[in-house]
C-alpha angles and dihedrals in degrees: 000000000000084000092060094045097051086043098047094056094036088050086053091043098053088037089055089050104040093070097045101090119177110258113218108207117186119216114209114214133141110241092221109031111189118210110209108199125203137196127216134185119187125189137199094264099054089068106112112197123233102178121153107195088018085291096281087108119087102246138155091230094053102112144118120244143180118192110204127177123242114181085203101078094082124178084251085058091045085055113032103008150072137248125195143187139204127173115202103226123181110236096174102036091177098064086017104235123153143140150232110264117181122241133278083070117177109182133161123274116208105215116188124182114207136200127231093274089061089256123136112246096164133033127185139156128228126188107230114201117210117188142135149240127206137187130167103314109001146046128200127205120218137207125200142163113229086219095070104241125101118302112243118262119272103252096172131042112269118214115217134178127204125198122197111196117190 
């Protein structure tokens, strides 16, 4: 009977830890990573249109967009690697203070409809989204309204930074 009672634990005990193997995960990383930074600039003028309807017409391809090269966004990046953005945005214009804010960026757009006489007769806001697409070679920024109708035009430079990481 002692004997039972010293087997049965020791039988649960080896059952339990026969089927427990030691998983080996690989983690895949490159010893050495290299970030490559870029600085754009992009001014009024580089914002291409994409407007259906004239873009007074709530739809979802109503947007603003500018298309730049960066050597850095390799095949190897596309594959392996990683791509930020960050746009540099003023949050105290007075004393001029802002901050980098990665992309995708949504922020509130103060709209104000004025009478002849230059009075506001009509105040809304709109959230307008920033973000950006890459692919080998090149990135492109893009501008929409989250209400669907055409963003307004740019009428000042954006600074945006993008990081490759690799």
């Amino acid at each position: 009977m002692k004997f039972l009672k010293l087997f049965i634990p020791a039988l649960t005990l080896a059952a339990l830890f026969s089927g427990c193997t030691k998983e080996y995960i690989t983690n895949e990383y490159y010893q050495g990573s290299k970030v490559y930074a870029r600085d754009y600039t992009v001014r009024p003028g580089a914002w291409e249109y994409n407007y259906s309807d004239g873009g007074e017409v709530a739809r979802e391809d109503n947007y603003l967009w500018a298309e730049f090269d960066n050597p850095d966004i390799t095949q190897e990046v596309v594959d392996n690697g990683t791509v930020q953005a960050f746009i540099y945005t003023l949050y105290d214009v007075a004393n001029n203070l802002g901050s980098w804010n990665p992309l995708p960026f949504v922020y509130p757009l103060l709209i104000e409809e004025k009478d002849d006489s230059g009075n506001v007769v009509n105040s809304f806001i709109v959230a307008e989204n920033t973000r950006f697409e890459y692919n080998v070679g090149k990135v492109t920024f893009i501008i929409q309204d989250l209400d669907g109708i055409n963003p307004l035009d740019i009428a000042n430079e954006m600074s945006i930074k993008v990081c490759v990481t690799i």
